[in-house]
N, C-alpha and C positions, 0 to 999 in steps of 0.2 A: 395802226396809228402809233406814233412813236412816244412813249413817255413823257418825255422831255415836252410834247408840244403844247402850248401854252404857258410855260413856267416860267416864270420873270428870272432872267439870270445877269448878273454882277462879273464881268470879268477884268479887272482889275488888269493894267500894263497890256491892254489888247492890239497895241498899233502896230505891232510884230511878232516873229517868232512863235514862242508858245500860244502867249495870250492870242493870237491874231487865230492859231487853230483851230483854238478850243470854244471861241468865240464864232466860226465860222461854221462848226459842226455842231454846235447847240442850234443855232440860227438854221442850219439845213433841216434840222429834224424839229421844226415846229416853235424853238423857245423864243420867247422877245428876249432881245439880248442890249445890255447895259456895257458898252466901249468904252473901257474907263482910258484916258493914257496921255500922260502930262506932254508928251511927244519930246522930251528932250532924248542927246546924247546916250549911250552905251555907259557911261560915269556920271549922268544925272544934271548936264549944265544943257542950259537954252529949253528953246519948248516949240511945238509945230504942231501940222493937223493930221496927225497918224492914226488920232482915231477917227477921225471924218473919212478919212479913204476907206478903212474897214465897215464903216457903218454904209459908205455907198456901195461898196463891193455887196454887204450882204441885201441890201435892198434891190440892188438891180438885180438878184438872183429870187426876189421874191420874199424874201425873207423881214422880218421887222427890229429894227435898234436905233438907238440911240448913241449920242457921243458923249461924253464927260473929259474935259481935260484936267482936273483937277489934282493937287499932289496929293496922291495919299498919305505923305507924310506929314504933311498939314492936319491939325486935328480939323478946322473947318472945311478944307476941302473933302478928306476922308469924310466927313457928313455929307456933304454935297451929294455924292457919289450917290448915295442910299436915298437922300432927299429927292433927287432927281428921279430916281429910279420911283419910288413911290408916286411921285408928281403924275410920275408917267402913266405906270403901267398900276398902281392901285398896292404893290407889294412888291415883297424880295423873294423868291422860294431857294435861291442858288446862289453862292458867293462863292466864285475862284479868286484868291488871291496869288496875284503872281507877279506883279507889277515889281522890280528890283533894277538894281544899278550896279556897276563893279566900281571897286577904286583900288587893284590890286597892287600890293607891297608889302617886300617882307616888315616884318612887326617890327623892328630896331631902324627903317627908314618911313617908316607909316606918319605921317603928321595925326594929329589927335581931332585934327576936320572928317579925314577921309571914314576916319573912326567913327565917328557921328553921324555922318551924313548916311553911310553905309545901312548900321543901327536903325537909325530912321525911318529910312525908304522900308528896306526889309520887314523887322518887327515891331517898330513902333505903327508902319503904316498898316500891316498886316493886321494888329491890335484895333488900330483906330478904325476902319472901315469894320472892320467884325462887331465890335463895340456898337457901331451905327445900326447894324444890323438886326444885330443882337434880339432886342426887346421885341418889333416885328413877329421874329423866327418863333418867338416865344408864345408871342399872344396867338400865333397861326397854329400853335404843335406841328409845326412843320420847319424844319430847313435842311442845306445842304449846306457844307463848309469843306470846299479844299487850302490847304496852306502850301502855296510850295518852298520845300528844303530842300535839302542839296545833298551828296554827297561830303562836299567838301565840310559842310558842319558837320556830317554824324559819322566821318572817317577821317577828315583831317585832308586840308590840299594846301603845299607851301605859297606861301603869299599872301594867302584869303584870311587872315584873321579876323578882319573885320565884319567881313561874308560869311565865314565857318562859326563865327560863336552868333549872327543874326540868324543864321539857317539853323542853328541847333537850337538856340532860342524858341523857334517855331514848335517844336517836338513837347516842350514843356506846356505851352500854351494849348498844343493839342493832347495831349494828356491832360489838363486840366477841364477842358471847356468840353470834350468826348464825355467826360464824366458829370459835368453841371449841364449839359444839352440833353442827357439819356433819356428821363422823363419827359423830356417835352419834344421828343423825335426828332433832336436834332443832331446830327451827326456829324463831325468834324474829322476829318482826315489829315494825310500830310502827302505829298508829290515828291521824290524825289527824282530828277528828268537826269536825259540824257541825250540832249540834240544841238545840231548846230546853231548856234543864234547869234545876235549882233553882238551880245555881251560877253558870250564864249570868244569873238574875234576880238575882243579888246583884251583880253589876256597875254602879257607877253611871249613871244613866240606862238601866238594861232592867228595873227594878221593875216596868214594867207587863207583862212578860213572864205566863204563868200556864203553870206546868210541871205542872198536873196537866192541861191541857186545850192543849197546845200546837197552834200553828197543822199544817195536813197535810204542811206542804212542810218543816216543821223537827221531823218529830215523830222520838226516838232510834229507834224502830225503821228508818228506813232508812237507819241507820248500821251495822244489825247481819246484815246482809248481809257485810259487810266482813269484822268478824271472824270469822262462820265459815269465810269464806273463808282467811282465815290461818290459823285453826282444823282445817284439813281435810285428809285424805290428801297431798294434790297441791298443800298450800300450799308458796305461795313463801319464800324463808329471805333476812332481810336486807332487807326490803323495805319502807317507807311508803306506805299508803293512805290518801289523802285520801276522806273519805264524809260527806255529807252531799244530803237532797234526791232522793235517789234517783240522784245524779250519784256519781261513782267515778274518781278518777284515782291516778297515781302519783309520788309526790313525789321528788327523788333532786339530790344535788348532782354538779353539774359543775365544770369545768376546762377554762381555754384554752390555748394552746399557751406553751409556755416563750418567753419572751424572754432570749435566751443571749448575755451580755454582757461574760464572761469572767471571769479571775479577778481583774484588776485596776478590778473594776466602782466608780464613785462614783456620790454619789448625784445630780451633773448628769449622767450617764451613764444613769441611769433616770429621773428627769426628761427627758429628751429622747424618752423611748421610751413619756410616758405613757399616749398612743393607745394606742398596742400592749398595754401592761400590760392595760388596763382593756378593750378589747373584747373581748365575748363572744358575737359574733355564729359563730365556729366551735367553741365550746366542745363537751365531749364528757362524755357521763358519767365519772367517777370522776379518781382522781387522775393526774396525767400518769406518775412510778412504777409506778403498779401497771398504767394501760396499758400501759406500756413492755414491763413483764413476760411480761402475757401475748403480747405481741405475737413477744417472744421466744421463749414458749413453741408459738406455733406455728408459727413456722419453720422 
């Protein structure tokens, strides 16, 4: 029997691409599965029934969900989402967020909408359905929380400013809430993908992309491997997966050792030491602080 079967699951942005995967492999292995998806555009205008067609695809396979068209970047729609869900099925045990928009240009022609709009859909929508969530996951000691990021936030991709600081966005918020969920078994992740999608073709120069027939090596399903894996009993809490390809690593920022220069430091006093500052050849996961700590703590 599969895990997953029975387990109320949230999949935010499902009327395609990823979400339509991930939503369609929870639903094969037993979950009741929640189709969130406003059904607009690739850049977030208009709206349609994309998640009706996924909710009938997985039933006529047997499987059980519902639809929610609602924006997640709406604080009441983002409620919706969890209300519905509750209505339905009695609870939430699983929240993928993935639901996102592009509106790419470089930062000196960006209008200050696409800025917003971008923000929105990504992390504030990301924030507000979590939010909804939230208390549920708590009173239950149980939940699952994936967030998808991106490369383009936690490496940097020209164009995406609006995208790359909402997708890095995401990493603070899972650092945060990995650590306010630990006690109460809830575990929050982050996605970082790598496949063909509608939104990848709205990027200038990948028009030729075709996300209904994508290539094998870039198709979203072997990105959804990942999250069930964060999805599952024995997932990790606080953690970034890189997935794409059928490839799978772990993404994590480091730190080098302290350059300790006193209190009477200037700045030709770090200027002389700028080797030292800048090599990362012995760098270490996580902050030097919170190494410090534990190292303390197990002395």
């Amino acid at each position: 029997m599969s895990e997953f079967k029975d387990k109320v699951v949230v999949v935010t942005g499902a009327g395609g691409g990823l979400g339509k995967s991930h939503a369609l492999e929870f639903a094969r292995r037993g979950a009741k599965v929640v189709v969130n998806d406003l059904g607009g555009s690739g850049d977030g205008r208009g709206a349609s029934d994309m998640a009706d067609l996924v909710v009938e695809e997985i039933r006529a396979a047997g499987g059980v969900a519902i639809a929610n068209k609602a924006s997640v970047s709406d604080k009441a729609g983002a409620k919706s989402i969890i209300d519905d869900t509750v209505a339905e099925f009695g609870t939430v045990d699983i929240l993928i967020n993935n639901a996102g928009i592009l509106r790419d240009k470089s930062f000196k022609k960006m209008p200050l909408e696409d800025w917003d709009i971008v923000m929105d859909v990504h992390l504030n929508g990301t924030a507000y359905v979590t939010h909804a969530a939230w208390p549920i996951m708590y009173e239950n000691n149980y939940g699952r929380i994936v967030m998808t990021s991106s490369t383009s936030g936690i490496y940097g991709n020209f164009g995406q400013a609006n995208y790359g600081a909402a997708k890095m966005g995401m990493l603070g918020l899972i650092n945060v809430l990995s650590k306010e969920g630990a006690s109460k078994n809830i575990r929050v992740n982050g996605l970082s993908p790598n496949a063909a999608t509608r939104l990848i073709a709205t990027i200038p120069g990948r028009q030729d992309l075709d996300p209904d027939n994508p290539a094998p090596e870039a198709h979203p399903k072997l990105v959804t491997p990942a999250v069930l894996f964060m999805a599952s009993e024995d997932a990790p809490n606080g953690k970034v997966i890189q997935a794409g390809g059928g490839r799978f690593s772990v993404c994590a920022v480091y730190n080098n050792d302290d350059v300790e220069l006193g209190l009477d430091v200037t700045f030709e006093d770090l200027q002389s030491h700028r080797d030292q500052l800048l090599d990362m050849s012995n760098a270490q996961e996580g902050w030097n602080l919170i190494r410090r700590h534990r190292e303390q703590q197990q002395e």
